[in-house]
C-alpha positions in Angstrom: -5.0 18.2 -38.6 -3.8 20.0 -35.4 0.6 19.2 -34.7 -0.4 17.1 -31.3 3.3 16.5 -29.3 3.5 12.8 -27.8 4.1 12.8 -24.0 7.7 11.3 -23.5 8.0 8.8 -20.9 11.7 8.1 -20.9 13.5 7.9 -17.9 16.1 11.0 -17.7 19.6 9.8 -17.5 20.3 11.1 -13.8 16.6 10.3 -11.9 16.4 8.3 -9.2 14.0 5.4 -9.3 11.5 5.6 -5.8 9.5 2.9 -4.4 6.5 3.6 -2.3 5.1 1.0 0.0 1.4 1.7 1.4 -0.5 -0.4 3.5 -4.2 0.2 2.2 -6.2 0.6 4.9 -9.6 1.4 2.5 -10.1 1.7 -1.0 -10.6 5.1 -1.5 -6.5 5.5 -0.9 -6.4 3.1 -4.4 -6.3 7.0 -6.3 -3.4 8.1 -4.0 -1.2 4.8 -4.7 -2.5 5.1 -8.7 -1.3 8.8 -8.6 2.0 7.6 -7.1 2.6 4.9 -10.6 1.4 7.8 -12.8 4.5 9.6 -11.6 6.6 6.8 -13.0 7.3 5.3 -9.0 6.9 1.7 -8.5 4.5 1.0 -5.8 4.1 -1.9 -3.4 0.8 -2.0 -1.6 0.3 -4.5 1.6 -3.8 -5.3 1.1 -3.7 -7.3 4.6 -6.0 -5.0 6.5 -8.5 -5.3 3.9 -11.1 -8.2 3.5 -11.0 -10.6 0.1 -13.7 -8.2 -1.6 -12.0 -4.8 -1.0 -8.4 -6.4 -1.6 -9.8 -7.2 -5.5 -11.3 -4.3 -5.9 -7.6 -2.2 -4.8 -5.7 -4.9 -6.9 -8.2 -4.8 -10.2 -8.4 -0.7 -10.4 -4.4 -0.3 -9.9 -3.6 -3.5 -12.3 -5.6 -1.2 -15.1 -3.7 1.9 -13.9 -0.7 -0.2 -14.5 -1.9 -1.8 -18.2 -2.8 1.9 -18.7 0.9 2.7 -18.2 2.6 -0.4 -20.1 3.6 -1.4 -16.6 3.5 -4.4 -14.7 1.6 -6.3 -11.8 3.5 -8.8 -9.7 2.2 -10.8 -6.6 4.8 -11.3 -4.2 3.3 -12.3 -1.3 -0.3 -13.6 0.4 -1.6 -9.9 0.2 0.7 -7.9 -0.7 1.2 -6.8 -4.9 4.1 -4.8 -6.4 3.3 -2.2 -9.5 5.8 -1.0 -11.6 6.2 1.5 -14.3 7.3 0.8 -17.9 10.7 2.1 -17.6 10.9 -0.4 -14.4 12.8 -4.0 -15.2 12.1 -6.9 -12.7 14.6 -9.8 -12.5 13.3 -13.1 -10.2 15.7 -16.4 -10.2 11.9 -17.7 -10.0 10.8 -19.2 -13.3 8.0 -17.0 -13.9 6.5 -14.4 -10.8 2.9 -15.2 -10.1 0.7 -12.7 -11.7 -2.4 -13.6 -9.0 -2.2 -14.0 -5.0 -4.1 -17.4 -4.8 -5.8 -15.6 -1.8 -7.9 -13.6 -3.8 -8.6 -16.0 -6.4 -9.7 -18.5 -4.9 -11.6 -15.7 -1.6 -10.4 -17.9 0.7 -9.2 -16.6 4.3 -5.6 -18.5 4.8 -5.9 -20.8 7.4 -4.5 -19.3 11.3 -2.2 -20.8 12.8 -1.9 -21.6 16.7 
């Protein structure tokens, strides 16, 4: 059996943690925000330009990217989701952060207001 070397995902001591916010205009930019987590950067993506449909879609392929990862999906606002890396702690004095938007649950639009 070939000597395989495990890829090490630790932090170095003097890196600086990034985070990338994108406002996803189309899916097809889901690869370029799922590149940016695979470099160990924490990504927050604003989905309010997209309908219900396309915002699941964007939300479902990057919360596998994060699973993939050991990372994490939070929703922190009506369209908007944060991803972070393994190496990434969140603190919230909520009692537990959302994991779903109840927009795209329940495919609702949110009512206007006037």
């Amino acid at each position: 059996m070939q000597n395989t070397s495990r890829l090490d995902w630790s932090v170095q001591e003097f890196s600086q943690a990034e985070v990338v916010v994108k406002i996803v205009k189309t899916v097809e930019e889901t690869g370029q925000a799922l590149q940016l987590l695979q470099q160990r950067k924490t990504v927050i993506l604003v989905l309010d330009r997209l309908n219900a449909e396309q915002a699941q879609r964007v939300v479902d392929w990057m919360a596998g990217g994060t699973c993939a990862i050991d990372g994490q999906t939070f929703w922190i606002g009506e369209k908007t989701f944060l991803f972070v890396p393994n190496q990434v702690e969140i603190k919230s004095s909520r009692s537990a952060p959302a994991p779903v938007s109840p927009y795209l649950k329940n495919k609702q639009p949110s009512p206007s207001l006037k």
